[in-house]
N, C-alpha and C positions, 0 to 999 in steps of 0.2 A: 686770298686773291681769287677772284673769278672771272670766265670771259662769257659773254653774253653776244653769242654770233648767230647770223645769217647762216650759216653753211651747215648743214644736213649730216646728221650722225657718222657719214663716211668719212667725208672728207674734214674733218673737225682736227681726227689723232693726230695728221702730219703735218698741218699746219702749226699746231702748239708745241710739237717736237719734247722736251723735258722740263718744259716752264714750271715754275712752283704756282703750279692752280689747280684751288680749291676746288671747286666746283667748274662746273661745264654746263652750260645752256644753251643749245644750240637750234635750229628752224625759227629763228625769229621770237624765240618764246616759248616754242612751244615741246621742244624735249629736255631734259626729260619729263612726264607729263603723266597725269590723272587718265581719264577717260581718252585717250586718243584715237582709239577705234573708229567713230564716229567722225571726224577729222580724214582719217585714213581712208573711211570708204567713198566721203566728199569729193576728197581730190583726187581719187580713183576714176571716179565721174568726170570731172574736170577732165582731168590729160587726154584722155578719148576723145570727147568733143573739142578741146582745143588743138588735139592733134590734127584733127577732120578738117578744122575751119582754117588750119594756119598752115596746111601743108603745102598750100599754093604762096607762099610768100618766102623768098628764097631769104636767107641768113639768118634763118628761126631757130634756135634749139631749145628742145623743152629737156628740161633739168627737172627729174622727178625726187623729189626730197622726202617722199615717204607722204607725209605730211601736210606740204607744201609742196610749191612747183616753182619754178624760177624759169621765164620765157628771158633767152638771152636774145638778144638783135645786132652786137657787135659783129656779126661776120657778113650782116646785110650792109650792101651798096648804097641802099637808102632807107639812114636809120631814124630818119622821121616817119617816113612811109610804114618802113616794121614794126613800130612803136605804138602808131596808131590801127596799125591789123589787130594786133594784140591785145590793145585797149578794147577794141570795139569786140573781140571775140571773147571777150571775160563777160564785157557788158552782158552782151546775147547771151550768158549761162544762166541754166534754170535752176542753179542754187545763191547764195547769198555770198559772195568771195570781197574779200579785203584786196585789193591792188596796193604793193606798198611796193614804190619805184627804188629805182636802186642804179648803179652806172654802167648804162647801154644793158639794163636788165630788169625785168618787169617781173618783181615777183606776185606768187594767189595763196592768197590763206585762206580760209574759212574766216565768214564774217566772226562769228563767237570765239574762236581763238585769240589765248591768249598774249601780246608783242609783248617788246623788249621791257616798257616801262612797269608793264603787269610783270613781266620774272624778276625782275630788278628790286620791286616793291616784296615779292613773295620771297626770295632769298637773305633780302634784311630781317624779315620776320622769323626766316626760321632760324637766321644764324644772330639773331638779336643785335643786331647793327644799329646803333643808333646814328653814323653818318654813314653816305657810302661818296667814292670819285669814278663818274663814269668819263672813260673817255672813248669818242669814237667817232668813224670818218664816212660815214655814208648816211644816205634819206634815213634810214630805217632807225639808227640811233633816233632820231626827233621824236620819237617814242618816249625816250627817257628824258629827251631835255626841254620837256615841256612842261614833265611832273613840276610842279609849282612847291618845293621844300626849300626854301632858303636856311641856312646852318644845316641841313641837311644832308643835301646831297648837291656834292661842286659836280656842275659838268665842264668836259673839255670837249670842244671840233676840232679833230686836224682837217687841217687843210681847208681850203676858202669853201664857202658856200655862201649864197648871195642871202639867204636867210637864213639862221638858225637861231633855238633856244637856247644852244648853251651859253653858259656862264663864261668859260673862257678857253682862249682859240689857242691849238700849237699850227705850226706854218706848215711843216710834213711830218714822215716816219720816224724819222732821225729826231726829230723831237721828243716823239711820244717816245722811241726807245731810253731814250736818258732820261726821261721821267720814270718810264719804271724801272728801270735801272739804279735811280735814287732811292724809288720805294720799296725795294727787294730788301737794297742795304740796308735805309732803316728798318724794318721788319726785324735785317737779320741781326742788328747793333741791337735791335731792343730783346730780341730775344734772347742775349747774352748776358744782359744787366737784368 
């Protein structure tokens, strides 16, 4: 089993608490990672200037992920107004960044970085997967559910989105928990016979 998250090598350990998983892929894709230096010194650029341009827009928090950056706007008053500060203050950057939105949170990656459906593809490879089931609940999954593998690879969305490419929807949390709670156990039943 593997998780394939947004959230930045720190905050990753407490979140997955003692789950049986494989692997860990965490910043959108891009740790663990090849050449990331490059990546690093980008969005080192990035946070300064966006720090500069967004300091006047009160319910701003920049979230520095190493690698990535994630502009929250959930503590702004007016979270169309922060939304679009933020927008416009990536545009104006003198490097090449990927905007990949996310809930009341506007993440920056490096345009050449690699997302979710690039690690998702790269860990089948190494781990010779011939299907894989991705399931997951925000923008940033659309990465993986757009890969175009039928028998491939099943995607799930929890929770509504008024578009998505997955394959098929669970309604909340409590869904996705009893699914992988089904898939643990067979895992653990087959591993027995």
């Amino acid at each position: 089993m593997a998780v394939i998250s947004g959230a930045g090598e720190g905050r990753r350990g407490a979140r997955l608490g003692d789950a049986p998983v494989n692997h860990v892929i965490g910043n959108h894709g891009l740790e663990p990672g090849a050449s990331l230096e490059e990546f690093e010194d980008e969005i080192t650029q990035a946070r300064g200037l966006l720090a500069e341009s967004l300091s006047g827009v009160a319910g701003v928090d920049l979230e520095d992920k190493r690698y990535s950056l994630a502009l929250h706007y959930r503590r702004s008053r007016n979270k169309r107004v922060a939304r679009a500060a933020i927008l416009k203050a990536v545009e104006e950057l003198p490097m090449a960044m990927r905007v990949v939105p996310g809930k009341l949170v506007v993440n920056v990656v490096p345009a050449r970085a690699p997302n979710k459906g690039d690690a998702l593809l790269e860990l089948r490879a190494a781990e010779q997967a011939d299907t894989a089931l991705y399931v997951g609940d925000d923008v940033t999954d659309e990465d993986v559910f757009k890969l175009d593998q039928p028998g491939r690879l099943v995607t799930v969305r929890v929770g509504e989105a008024r578009a998505s490419g997955a394959a098929y929807f669970l309604r909340n949390q409590q869904e996705m928990d009893r699914l992988l709670a089904k898939l643990v156990a067979l895992r653990e039943k087959n591993a027995t016979t």
